[in-house]
DOKEVEX-581396 format. One line per field, with one value per residue (C-alpha): residue in three letters; x, z, y. Coordinates in nm, 4 decimals, decimal comma. Each point is the difference from the previous one (the first is absolute). Example, Ala and Ser with C-alpha at 12.3 -4.5 7.8 and 13.67 -1.06 7.14 Angstrom:
# residues 2
r <- [ALA/SER]
X <- [1,2300/0,1370]
Z <- [0,7800/-0,0660]
Y <- [-0,4500/0,3440]
This chain:
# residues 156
r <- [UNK/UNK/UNK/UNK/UNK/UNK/UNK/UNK/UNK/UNK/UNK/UNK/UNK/UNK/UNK/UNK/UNK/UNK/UNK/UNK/UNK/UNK/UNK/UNK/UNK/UNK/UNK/UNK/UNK/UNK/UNK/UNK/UNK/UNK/UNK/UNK/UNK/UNK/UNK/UNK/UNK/UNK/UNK/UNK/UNK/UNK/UNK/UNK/UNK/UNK/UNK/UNK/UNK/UNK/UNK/UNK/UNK/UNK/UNK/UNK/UNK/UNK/UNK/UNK/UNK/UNK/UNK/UNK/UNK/UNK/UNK/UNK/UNK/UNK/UNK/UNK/UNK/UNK/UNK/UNK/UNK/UNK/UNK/UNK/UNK/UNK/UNK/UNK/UNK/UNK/UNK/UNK/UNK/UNK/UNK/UNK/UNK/UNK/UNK/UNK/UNK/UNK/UNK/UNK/UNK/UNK/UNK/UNK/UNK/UNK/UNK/UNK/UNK/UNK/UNK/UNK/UNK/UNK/UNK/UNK/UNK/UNK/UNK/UNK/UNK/UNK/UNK/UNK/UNK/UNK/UNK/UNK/UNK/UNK/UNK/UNK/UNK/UNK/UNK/UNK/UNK/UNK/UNK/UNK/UNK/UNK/UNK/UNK/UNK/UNK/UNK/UNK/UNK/UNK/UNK/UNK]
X <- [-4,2378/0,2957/0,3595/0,3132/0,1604/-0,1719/0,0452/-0,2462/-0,1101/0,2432/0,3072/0,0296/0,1408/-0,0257/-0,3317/-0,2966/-0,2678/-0,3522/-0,2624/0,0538/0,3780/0,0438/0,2615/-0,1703/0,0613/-0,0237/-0,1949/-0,0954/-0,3587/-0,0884/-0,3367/-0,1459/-0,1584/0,3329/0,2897/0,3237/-0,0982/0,2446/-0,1317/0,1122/-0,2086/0,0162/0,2091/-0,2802/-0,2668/-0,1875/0,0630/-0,1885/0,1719/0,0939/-0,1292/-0,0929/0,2306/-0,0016/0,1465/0,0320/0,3815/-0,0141/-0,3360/-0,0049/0,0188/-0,2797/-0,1234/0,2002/0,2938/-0,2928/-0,1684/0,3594/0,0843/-0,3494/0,0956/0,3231/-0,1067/-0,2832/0,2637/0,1916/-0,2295/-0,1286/0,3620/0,0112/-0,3187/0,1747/0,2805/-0,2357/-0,1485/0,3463/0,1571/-0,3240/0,0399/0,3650/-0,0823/-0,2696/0,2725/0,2347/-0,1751/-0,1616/0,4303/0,0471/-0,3353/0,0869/0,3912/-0,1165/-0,2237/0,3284/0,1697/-0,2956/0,0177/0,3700/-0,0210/-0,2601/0,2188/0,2591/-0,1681/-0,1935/0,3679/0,1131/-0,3224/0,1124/0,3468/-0,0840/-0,2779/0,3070/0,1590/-0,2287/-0,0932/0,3972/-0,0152/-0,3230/0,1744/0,3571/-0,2412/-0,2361/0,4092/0,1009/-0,3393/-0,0097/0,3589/-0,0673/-0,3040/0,1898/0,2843/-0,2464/-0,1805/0,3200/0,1079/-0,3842/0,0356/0,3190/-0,1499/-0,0585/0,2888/0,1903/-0,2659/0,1360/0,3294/-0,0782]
Z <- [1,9945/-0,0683/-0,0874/0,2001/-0,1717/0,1292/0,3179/0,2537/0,1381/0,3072/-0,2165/0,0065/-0,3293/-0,0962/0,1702/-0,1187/0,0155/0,0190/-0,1914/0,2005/-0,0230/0,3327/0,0807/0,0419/0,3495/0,0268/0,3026/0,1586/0,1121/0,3174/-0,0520/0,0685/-0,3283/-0,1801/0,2665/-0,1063/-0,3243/-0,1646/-0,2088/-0,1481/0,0717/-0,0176/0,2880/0,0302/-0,0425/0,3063/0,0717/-0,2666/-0,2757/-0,0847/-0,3111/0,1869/-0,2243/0,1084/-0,1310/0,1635/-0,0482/0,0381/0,0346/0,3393/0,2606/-0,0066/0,1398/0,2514/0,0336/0,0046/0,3111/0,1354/-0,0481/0,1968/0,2137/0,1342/-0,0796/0,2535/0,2343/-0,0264/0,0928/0,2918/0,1550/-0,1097/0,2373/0,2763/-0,0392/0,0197/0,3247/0,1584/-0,0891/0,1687/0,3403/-0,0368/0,0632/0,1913/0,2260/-0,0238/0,1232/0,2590/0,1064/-0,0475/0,2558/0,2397/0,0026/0,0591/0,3062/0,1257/-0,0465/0,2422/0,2400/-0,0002/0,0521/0,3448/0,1562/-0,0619/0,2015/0,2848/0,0459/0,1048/0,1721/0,2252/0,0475/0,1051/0,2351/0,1359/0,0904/0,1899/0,2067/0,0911/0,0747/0,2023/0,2213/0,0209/0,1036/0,2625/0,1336/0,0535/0,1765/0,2063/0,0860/0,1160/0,2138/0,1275/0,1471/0,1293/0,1747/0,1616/0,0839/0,1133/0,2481/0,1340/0,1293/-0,3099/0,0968/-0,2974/-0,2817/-0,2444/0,0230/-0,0788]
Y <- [12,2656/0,2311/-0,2008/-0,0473/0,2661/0,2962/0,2009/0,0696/0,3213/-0,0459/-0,0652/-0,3490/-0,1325/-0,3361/-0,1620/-0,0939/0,2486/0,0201/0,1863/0,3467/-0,0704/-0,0892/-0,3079/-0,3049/-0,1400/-0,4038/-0,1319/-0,2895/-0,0686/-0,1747/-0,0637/-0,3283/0,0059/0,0642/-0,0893/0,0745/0,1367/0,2420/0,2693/0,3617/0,3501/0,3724/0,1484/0,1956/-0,3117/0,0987/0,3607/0,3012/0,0427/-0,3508/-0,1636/-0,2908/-0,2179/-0,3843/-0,3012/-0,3597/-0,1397/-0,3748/-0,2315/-0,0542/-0,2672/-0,2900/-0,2988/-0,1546/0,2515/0,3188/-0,1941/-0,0761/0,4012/0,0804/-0,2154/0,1333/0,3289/-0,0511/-0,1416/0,2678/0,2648/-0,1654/-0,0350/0,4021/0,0294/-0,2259/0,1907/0,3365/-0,1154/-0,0834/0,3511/0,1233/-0,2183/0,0726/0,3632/-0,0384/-0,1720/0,2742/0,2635/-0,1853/-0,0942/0,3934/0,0188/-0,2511/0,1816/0,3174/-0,1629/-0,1451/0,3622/0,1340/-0,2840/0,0663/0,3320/-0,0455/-0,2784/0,2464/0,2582/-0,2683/-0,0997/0,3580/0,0802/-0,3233/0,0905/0,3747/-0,1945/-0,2139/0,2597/0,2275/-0,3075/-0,0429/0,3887/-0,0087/-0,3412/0,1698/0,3180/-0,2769/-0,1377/0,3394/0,1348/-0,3502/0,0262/0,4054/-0,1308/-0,3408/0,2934/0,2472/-0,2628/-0,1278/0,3520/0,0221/-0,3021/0,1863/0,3333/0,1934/0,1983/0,1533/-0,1261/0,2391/-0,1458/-0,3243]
């Protein structure tokens, strides 16, 4: 592996580099095999042109504290999934509120209209009595003037 004192190809002075002069990156692993692990590669470890350059930092968790990392690490991503499945009923909610308000917008929308529909129905039934008054009243006259003689009808 190259020193400290070189520069990489991207003009970073000062970092380790690795065997294609690359800066080494340091990393974490989150395996179960090697939880919490930290260890150094290529920036370009997994991508072509990388020379694939690897080297494990510290020894590792074991025994009881490696089962009690799997442990909570195994927690963890099962609260992640929980989590997952609540964002997902969260919006599954959501669009069935946005559904359900747009119903309501529609429903709106035809009381809206069956409410003017029964006032313009209101009022041609007051128009046709006020016209059934009137025609009663003419006929209620007539028939008097009728009962007189039927002199002067058209004067009524």
């Amino acid at each position: 592996m190259s020193e400290i004192s070189k520069c990489s190809s991207d003009g970073e002075c000062g970092s380790r580099l690795c065997y294609c002069n690359n800066v080494v990156r340091n990393r974490t692993s989150w395996t179960s095999k090697n939880p919490g692990r930290r260890f150094e590669t290529c920036a370009k470890y997994k991508d072509e042109g990388g020379c694939h350059y690897f080297m494990w930092l510290d020894g590792g968790l074991t025994g009881p504290a490696k089962d009690a990392f799997c442990e909570l690490k195994q927690k963890k991503e099962i609260a992640e999934e929980k989590v997952k499945i609540l964002e997902d009923k969260l919006e599954i909610a959501a669009d069935k509120l946005k559904i359900a308000d747009e119903k309501v917008k529609i429903l709106e929308e035809k009381l809206k209209m069956l409410e003017d529909n029964v006032e313009k129905k209101r009022l041609k039934i007051f128009k046709n009595v006020f016209v059934v008054i009137v025609v009663a009243m003419l006929l209620f006259v007539w028939d008097k003037k009728m009962a007189k003689g039927g002199e002067n009808l058209y004067l009524l």
